[in-house]
KOLDRENLUM-921350 format. One record per residue: x, y, z of N, C-alpha, C in turn; residue in three letters. Coordinates in steps of 0.05 Angstrom, whole numbers, plus 5000, padded with zeros to 4 digits. Layout:
<sites>
XYZXYZXYZALA
...
</sites>
This chain:
<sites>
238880148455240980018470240979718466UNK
238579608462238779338461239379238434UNK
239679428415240279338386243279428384UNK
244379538400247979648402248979338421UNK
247079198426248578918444249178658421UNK
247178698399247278488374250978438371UNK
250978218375254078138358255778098389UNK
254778158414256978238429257677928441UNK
259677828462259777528476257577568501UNK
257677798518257077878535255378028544UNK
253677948550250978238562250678298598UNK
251878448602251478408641249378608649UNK
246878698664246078908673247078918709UNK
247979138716247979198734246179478763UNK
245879428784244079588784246479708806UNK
248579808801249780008832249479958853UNK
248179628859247579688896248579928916UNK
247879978928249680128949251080408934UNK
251580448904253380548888254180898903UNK
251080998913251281198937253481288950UNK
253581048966254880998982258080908977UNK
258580978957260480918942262981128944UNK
261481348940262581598936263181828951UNK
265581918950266382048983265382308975UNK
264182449002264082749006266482879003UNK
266083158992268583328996268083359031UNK
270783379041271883389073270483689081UNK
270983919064268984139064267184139074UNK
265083999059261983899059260983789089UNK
263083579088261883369113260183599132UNK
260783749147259783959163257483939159UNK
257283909139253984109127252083899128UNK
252583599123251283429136251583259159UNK
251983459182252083429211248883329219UNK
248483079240246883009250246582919281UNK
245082969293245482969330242882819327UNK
244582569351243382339355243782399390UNK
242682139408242682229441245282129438UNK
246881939429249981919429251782119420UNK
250982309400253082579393252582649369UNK
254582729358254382859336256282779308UNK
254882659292255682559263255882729234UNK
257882619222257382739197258382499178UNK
256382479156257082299133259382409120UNK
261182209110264082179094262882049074UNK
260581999064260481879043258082009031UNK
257381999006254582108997251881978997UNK
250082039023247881979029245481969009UNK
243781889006241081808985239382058999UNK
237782168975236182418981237582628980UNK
239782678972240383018971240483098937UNK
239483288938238383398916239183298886UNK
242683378887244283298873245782938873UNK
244982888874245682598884246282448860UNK
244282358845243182288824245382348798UNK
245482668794247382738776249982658779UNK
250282738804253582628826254282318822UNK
252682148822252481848818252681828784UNK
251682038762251481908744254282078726UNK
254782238736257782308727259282178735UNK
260382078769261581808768261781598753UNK
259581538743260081348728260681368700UNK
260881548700260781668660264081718667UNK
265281808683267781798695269681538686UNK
268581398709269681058718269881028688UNK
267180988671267580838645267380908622UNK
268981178623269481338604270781258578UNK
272481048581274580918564272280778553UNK
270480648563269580378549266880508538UNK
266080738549262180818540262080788507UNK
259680738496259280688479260480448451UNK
261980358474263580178458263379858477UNK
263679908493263679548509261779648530UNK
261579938542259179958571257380208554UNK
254680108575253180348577251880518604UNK
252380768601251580828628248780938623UNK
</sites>
């Protein structure tokens, strides 16, 4: 990877802060990560850190998003 950057103007690394958190649950799903607190009862709309699939889910997103540009201006 660092020999595909030779020649370029630009080098940026980024690390996703938050990138998780980025990404909506299917409305389906939400249910299924239902949580009861002494105030009531929650469910995440967004995709939480630690579920099994997460990881993959986050890294197809992004192979998504920068599909046009992979291997040519980005790398995921």
């Amino acid at each position: 990877m660092i020999d595909a950057t030779t020649g370029h103007e630009a080098l940026t690394f980024t690390d996703g802060s938050s990138g998780y958190n980025q990404i909506r649950m299917n409305p389906a799903d939400e249910e299924l990560m239902a949580f009861r607190t002494p105030k009531g009862i929650y469910c995440y709309t967004v995709m939480p850190f630690r579920l099994k699939n997460a990881g993959a889910t986050y890294q197809r997103a992004m192979q998504k998003i920068f599909d046009d540009m992979l291997h040519r201006n980005v790398e995921c």
